[in-house]
VMD Tcl script that builds the backbone (N, CA, C; Angstrom):
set m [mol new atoms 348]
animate dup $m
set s [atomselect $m all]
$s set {name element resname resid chain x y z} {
  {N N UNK 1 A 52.475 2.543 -7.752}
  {CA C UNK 1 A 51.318 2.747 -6.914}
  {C C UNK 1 A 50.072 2.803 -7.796}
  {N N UNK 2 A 48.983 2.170 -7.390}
  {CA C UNK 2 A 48.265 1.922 -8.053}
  {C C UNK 2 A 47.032 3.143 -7.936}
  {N N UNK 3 A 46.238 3.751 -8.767}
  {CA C UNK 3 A 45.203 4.658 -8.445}
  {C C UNK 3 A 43.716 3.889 -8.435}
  {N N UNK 4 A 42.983 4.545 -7.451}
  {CA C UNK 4 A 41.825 3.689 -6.822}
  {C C UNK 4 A 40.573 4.686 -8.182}
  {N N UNK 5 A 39.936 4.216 -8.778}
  {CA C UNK 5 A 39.026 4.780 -9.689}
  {C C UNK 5 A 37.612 4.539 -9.416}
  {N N UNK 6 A 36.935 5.456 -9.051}
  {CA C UNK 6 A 35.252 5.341 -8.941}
  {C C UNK 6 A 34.331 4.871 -9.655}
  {N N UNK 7 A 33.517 4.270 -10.030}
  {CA C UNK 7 A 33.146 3.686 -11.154}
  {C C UNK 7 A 32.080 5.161 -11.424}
  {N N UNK 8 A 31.804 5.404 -13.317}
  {CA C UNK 8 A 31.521 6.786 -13.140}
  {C C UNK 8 A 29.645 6.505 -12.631}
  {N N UNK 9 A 29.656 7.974 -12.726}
  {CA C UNK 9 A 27.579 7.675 -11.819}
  {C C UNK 9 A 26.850 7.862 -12.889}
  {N N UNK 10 A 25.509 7.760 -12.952}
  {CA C UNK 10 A 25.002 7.526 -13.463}
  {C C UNK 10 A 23.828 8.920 -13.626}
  {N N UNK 11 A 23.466 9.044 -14.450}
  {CA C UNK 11 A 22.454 10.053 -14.835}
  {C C UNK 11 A 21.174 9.520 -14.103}
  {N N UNK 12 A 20.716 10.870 -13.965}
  {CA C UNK 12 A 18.843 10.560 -13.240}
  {C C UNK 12 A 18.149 9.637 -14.131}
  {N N UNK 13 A 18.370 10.609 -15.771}
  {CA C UNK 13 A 17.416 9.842 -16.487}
  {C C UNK 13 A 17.613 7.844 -16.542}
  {N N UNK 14 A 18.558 7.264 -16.231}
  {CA C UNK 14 A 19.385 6.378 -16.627}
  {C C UNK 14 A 18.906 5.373 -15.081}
  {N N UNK 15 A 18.010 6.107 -14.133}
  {CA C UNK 15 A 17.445 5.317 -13.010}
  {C C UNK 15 A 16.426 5.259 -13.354}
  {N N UNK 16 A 15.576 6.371 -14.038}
  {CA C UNK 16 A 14.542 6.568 -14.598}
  {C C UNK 16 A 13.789 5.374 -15.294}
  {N N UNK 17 A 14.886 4.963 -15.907}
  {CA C UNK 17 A 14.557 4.108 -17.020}
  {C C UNK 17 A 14.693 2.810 -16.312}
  {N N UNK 18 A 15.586 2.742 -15.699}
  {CA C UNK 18 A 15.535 1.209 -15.071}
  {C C UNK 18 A 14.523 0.771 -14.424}
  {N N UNK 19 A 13.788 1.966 -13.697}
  {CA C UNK 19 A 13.011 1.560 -12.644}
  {C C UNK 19 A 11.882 1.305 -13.343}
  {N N UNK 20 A 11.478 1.945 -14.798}
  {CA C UNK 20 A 10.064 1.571 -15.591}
  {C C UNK 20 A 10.509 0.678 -16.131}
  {N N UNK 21 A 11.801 -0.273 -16.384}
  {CA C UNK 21 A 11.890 -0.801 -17.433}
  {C C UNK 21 A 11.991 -2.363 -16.134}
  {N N UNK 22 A 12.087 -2.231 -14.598}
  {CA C UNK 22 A 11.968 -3.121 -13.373}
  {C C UNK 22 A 10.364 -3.021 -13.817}
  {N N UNK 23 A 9.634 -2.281 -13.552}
  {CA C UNK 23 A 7.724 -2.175 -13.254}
  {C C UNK 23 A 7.557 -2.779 -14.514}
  {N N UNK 24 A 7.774 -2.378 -15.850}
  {CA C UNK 24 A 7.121 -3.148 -17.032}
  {C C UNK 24 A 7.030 -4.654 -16.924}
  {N N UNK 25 A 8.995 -5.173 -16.341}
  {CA C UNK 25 A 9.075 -6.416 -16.438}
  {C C UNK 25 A 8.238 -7.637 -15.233}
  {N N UNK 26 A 7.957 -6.493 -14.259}
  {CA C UNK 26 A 6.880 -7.268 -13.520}
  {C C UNK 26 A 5.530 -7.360 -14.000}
  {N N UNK 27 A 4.909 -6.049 -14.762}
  {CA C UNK 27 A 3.619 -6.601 -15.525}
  {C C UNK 27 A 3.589 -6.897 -16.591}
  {N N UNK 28 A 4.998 -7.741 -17.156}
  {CA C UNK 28 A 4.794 -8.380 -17.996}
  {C C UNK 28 A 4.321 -7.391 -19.566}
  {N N UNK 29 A 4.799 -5.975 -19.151}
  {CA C UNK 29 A 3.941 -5.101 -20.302}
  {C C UNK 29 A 5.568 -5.041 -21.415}
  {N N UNK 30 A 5.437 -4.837 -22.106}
  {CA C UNK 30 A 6.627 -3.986 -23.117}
  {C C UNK 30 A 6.968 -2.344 -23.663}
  {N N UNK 31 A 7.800 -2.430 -23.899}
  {CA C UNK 31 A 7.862 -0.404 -23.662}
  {C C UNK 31 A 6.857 -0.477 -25.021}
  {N N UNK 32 A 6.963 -1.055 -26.397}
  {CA C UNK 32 A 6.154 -0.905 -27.192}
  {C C UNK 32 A 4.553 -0.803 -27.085}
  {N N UNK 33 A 4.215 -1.803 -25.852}
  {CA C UNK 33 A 2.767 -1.716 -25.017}
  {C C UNK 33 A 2.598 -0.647 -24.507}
  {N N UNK 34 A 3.142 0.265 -23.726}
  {CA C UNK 34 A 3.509 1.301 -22.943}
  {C C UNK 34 A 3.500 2.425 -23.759}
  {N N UNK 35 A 4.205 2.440 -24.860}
  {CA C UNK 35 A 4.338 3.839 -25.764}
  {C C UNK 35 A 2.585 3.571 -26.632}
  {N N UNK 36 A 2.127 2.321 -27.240}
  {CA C UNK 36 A 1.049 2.473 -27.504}
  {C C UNK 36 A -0.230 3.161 -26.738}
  {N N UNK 37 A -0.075 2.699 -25.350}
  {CA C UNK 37 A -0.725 3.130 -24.407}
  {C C UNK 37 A -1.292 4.545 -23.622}
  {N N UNK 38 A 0.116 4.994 -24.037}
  {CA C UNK 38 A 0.690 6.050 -23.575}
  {C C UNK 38 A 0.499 7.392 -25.003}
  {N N UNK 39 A 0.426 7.059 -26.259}
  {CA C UNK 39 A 0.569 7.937 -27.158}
  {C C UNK 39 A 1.684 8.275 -27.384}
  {N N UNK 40 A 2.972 7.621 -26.761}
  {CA C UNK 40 A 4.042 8.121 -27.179}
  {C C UNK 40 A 4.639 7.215 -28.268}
  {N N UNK 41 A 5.378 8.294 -29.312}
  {CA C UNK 41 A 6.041 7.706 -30.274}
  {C C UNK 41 A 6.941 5.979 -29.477}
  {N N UNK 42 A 7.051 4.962 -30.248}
  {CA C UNK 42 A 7.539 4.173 -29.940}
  {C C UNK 42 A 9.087 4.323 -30.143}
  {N N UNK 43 A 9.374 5.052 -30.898}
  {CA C UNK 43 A 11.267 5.353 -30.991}
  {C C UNK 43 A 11.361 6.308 -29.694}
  {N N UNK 44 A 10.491 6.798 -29.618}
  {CA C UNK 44 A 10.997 8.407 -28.317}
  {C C UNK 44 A 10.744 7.035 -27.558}
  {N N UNK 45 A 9.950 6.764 -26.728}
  {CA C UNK 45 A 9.912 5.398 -25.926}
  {C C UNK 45 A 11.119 4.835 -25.725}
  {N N UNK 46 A 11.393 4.496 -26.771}
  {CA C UNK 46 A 12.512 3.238 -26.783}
  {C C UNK 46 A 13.948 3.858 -26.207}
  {N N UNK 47 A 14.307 5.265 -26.943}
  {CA C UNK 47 A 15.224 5.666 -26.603}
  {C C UNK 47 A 15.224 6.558 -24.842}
  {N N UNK 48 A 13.912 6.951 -24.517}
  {CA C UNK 48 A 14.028 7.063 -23.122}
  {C C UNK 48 A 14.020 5.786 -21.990}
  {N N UNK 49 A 13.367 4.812 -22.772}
  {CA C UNK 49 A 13.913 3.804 -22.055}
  {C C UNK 49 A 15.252 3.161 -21.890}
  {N N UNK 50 A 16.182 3.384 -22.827}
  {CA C UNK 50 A 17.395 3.177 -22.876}
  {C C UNK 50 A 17.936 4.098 -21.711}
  {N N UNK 51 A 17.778 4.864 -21.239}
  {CA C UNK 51 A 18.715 6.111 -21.020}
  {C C UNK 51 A 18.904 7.120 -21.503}
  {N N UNK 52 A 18.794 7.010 -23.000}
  {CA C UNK 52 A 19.869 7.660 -24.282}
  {C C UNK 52 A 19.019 9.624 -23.909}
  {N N UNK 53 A 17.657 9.301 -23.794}
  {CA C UNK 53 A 17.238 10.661 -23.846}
  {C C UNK 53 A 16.462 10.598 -22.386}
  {N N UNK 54 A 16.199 12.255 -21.885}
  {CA C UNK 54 A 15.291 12.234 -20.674}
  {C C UNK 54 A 13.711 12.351 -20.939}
  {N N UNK 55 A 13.563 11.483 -19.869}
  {CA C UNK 55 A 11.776 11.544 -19.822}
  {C C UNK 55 A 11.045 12.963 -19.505}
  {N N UNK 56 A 10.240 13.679 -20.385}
  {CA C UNK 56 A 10.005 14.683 -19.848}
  {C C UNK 56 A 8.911 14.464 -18.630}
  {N N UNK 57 A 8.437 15.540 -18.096}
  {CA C UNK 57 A 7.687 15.406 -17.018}
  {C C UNK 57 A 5.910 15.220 -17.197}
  {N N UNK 58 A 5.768 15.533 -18.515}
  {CA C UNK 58 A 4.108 14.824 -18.970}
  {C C UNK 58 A 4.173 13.894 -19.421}
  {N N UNK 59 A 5.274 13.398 -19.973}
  {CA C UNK 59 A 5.383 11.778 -20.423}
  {C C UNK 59 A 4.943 10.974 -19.187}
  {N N UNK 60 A 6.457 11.135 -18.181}
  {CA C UNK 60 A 5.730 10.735 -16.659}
  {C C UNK 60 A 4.680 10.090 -16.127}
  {N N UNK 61 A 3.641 11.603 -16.453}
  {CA C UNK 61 A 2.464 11.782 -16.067}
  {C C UNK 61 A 1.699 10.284 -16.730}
  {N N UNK 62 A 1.661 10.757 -17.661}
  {CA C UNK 62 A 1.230 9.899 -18.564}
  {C C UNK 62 A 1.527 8.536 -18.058}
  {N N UNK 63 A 2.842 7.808 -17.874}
  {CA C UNK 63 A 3.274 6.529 -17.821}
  {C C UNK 63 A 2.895 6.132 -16.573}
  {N N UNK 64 A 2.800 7.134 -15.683}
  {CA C UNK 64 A 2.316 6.581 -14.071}
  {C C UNK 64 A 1.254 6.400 -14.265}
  {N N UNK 65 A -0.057 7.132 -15.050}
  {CA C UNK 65 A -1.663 7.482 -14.802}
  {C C UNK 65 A -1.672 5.611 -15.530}
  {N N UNK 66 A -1.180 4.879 -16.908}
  {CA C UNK 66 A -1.488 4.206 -17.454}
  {C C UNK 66 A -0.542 2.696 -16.822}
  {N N UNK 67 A 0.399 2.574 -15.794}
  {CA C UNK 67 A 0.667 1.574 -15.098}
  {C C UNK 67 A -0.146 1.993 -13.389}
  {N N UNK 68 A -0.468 3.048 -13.242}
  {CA C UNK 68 A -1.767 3.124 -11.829}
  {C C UNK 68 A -0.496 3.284 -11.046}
  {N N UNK 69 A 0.460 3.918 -11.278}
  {CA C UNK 69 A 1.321 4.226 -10.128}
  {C C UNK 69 A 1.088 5.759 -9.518}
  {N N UNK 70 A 2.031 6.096 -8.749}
  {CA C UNK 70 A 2.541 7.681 -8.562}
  {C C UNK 70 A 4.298 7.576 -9.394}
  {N N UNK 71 A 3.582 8.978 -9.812}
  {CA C UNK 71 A 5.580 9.612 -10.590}
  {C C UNK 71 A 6.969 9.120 -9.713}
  {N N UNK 72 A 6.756 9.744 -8.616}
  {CA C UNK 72 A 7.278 9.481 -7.654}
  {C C UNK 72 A 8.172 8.037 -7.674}
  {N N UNK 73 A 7.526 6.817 -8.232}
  {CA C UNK 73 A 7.746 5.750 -7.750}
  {C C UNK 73 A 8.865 5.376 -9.268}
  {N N UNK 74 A 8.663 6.017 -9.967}
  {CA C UNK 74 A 9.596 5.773 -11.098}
  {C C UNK 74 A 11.237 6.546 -10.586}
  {N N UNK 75 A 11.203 6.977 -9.753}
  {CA C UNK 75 A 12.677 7.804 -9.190}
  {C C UNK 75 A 13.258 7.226 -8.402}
  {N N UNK 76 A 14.908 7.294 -8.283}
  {CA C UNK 76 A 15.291 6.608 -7.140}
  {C C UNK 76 A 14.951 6.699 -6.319}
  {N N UNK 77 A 14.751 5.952 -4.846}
  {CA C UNK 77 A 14.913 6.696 -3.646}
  {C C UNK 77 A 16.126 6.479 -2.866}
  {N N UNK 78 A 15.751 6.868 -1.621}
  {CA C UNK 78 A 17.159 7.361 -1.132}
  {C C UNK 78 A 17.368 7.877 0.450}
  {N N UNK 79 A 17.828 6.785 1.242}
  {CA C UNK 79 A 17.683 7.806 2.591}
  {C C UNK 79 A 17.942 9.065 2.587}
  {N N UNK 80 A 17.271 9.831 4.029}
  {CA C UNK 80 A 17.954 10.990 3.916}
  {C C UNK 80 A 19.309 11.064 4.364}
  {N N UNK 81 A 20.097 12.398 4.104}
  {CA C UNK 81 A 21.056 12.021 4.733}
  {C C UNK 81 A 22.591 11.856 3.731}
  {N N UNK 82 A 21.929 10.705 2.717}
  {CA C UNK 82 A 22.777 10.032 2.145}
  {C C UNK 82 A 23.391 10.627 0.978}
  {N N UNK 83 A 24.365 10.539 0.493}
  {CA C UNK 83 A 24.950 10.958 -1.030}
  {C C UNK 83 A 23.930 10.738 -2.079}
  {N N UNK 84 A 23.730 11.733 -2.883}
  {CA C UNK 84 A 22.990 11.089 -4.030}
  {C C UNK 84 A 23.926 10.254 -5.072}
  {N N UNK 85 A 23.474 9.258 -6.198}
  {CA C UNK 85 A 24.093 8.570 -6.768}
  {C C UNK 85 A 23.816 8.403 -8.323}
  {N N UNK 86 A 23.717 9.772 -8.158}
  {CA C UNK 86 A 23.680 10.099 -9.715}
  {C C UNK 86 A 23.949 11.538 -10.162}
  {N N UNK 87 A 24.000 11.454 -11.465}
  {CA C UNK 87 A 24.913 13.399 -11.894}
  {C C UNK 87 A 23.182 14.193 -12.084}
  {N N UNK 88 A 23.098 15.513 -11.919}
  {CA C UNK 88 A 22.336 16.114 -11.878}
  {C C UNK 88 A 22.321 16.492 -13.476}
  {N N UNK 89 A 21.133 16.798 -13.992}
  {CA C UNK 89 A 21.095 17.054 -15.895}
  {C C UNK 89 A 22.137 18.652 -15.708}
  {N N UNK 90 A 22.726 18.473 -16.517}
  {CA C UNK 90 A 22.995 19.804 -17.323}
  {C C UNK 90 A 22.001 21.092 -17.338}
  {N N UNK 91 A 22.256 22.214 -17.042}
  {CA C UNK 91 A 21.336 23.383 -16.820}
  {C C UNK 91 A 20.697 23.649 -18.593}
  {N N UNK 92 A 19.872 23.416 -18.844}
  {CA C UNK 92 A 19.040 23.555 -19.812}
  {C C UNK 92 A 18.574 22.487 -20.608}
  {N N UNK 93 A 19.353 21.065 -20.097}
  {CA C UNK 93 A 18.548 19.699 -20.384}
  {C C UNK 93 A 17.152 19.857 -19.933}
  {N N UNK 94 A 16.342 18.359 -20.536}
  {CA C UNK 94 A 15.342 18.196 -20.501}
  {C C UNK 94 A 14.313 18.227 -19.443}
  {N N UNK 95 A 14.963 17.879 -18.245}
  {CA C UNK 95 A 14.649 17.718 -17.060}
  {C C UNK 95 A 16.230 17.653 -16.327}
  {N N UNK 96 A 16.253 19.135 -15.215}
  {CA C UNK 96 A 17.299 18.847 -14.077}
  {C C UNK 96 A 16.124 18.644 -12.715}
  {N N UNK 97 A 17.217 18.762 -11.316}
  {CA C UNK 97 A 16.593 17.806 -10.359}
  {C C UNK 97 A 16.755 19.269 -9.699}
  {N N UNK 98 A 15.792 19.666 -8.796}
  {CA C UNK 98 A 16.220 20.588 -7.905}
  {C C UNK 98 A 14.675 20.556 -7.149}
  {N N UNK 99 A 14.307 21.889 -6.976}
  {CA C UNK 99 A 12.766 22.294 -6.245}
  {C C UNK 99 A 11.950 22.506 -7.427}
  {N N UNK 100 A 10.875 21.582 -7.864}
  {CA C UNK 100 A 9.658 21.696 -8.487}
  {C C UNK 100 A 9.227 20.544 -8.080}
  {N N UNK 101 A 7.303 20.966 -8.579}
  {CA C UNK 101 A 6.617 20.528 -8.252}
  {C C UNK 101 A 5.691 19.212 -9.540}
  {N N UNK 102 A 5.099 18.613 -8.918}
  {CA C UNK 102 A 4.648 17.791 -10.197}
  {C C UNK 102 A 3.223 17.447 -10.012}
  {N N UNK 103 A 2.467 18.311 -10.624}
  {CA C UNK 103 A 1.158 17.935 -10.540}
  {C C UNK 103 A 0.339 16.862 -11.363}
  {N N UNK 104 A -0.291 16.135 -10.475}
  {CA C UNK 104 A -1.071 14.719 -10.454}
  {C C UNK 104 A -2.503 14.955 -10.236}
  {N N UNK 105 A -2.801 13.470 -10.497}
  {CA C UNK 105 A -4.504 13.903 -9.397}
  {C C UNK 105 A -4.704 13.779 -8.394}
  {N N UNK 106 A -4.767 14.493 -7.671}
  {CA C UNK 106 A -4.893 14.490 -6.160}
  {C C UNK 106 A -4.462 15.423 -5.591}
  {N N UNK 107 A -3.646 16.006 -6.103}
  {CA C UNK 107 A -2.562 17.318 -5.421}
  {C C UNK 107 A -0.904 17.215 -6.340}
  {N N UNK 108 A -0.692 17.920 -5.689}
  {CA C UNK 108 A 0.829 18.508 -6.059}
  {C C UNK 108 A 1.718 17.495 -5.066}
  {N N UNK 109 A 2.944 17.507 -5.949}
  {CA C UNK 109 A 3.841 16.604 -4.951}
  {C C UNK 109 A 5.203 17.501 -5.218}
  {N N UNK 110 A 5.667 17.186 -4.244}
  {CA C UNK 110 A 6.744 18.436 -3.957}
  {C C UNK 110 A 8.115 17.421 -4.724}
  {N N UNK 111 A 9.157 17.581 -5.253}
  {CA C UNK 111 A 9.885 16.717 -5.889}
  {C C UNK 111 A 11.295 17.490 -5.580}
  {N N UNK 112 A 11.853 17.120 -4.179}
  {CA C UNK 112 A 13.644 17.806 -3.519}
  {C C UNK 112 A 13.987 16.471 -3.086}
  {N N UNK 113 A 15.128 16.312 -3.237}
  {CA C UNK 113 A 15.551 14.927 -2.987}
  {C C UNK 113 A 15.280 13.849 -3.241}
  {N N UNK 114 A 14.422 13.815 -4.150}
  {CA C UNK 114 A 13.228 12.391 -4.812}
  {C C UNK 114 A 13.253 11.749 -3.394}
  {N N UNK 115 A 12.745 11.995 -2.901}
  {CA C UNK 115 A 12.307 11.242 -1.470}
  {C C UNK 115 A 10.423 11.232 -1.254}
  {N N UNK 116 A 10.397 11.291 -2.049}
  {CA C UNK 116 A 8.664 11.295 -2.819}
  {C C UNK 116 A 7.979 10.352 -1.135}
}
mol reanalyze $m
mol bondsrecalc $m
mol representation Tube
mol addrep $m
């Protein structure tokens, strides 16, 4: 009998990255453009763009204010309702997912369910 295996999920940070590393490849920018841009080291860059490490939440800031997005839009989304499809960080990683807030310009955005 054969056993049916889930394929494993994927970390927040690890959507994180896809979804800036989807937006870069539409403006044509490079994470090296991006970390220049941005003031961030180009190795910390590189390796949060991989996955390998999490984006903290002023980096974020930073990467949304200098592609003209909202934070928000770098996160999965997700009906409501639905399973989430990814593992939550470890309690004292860089960033876990729960109730906080993320202040921008304009106001505060409430960040439960990344349903931004």
């Amino acid at each position: 009998m054969s056993e049916q295996t889930t394929p494993p999920r994927r970390r927040l940070r690890e959507h994180v990255a896809e979804e800036l590393r989807v937006v870069l490849a539409r403006r044509k920018m490079s994470g090296a453009e991006l970390a220049r841009r941005t003031g961030i080291k180009q190795s910390t860059m590189s390796r949060r763009m991989t996955g390998e490490t999490a984006f903290d939440m002023d980096d974020l800031e930073a990467i949304a204010s200098v592609l003209d997005i909202h934070v928000g839009d770098l996160f999965p989304h997700r009906e409501r309702g639905s399973s989430q499809d990814f593992d939550l960080a470890p309690a004292g990683a860089a960033a876990t997912v729960g109730h906080c807030y993320v202040t921008v310009i304009g106001g505060r955005f409430p960040i439960t369910g990344l349903d931004l």
